[in-house]
N, C-alpha and C positions, 0 to 999 in steps of 0.2 A: 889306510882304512878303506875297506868297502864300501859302497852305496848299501846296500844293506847291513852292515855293521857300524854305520853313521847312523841312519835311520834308527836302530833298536837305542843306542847310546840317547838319542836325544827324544823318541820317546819314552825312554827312562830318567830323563831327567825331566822333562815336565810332568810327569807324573810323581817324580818323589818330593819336588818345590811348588808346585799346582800355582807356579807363577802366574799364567796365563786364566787363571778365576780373579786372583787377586787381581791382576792390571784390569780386568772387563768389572770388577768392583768397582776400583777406585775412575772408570773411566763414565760408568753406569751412574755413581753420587754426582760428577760432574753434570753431567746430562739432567738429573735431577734440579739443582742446583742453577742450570740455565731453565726450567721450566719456573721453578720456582721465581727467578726473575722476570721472565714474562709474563709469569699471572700478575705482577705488581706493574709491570708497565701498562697491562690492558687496565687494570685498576686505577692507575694516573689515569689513561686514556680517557675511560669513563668520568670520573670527576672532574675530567675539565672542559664535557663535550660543552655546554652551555656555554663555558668564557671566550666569549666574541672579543678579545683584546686584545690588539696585534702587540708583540714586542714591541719598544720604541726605537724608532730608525728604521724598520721595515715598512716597505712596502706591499701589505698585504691586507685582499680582502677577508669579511667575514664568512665568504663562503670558503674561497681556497683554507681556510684555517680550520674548517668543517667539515671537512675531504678530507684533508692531512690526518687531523684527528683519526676519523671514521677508516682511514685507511691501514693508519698505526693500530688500532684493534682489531683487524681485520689480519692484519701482518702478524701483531704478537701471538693472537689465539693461535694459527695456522703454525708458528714456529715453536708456542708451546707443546702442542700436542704433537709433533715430530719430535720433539725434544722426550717429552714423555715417554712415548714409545721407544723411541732409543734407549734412555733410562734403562726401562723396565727391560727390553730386549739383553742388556749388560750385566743388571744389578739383578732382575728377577729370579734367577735360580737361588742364588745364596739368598736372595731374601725370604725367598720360601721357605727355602732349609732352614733358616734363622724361625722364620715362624712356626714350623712343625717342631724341633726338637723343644722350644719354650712350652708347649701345648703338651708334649710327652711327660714334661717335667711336675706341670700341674696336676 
């Protein structure tokens, strides 16, 4: 088989199994799915910025505990909204498509 008669083959077949939307689907939910858990870690984050109480058996002050926090929200938002985008970078086509044809139906 040719390099050009490989090439046609195998644009012909992602083109008749359109593998390659579904895999950036189901890779684009994942992505979602890790934003989704970062918005709940900054949400831990936040409600416990006030609790100054070390675990028991650490050695740690109530500032280093203040930092940590402040820095985990600081880490999660930054890794949500990369996560997000990603998402939407993967998933966003078909979910457009998913939301126009419902809209035609109405």
């Amino acid at each position: 088989m040719t390099y050009r008669g490989f090439r046609r083959w195998f644009g012909q077949a992602i083109a008749a199994h359109d593998w390659v939307e579904n895999l950036s689907l189901v890779l684009g939910i994942c992505f979602f799915l890790l934003a989704i858990a970062c918005t709940r870690a900054i949400i831990v984050s936040l409600t416990n910025v006030g609790d100054a109480d070390a675990p028991p058996g650490t050695n740690l002050s109530i500032g280093s505990l203040e930092v940590t926090r402040g820095l985990g929200v600081m880490l999660f938002a930054l890794l949500g909204f990369v996560a997000l985008g990603v998402a939407w970078f993967f998933a966003g086509a078909t979910i457009r498509r998913w939301l126009r044809r419902g809209r035609r139906r109405v």
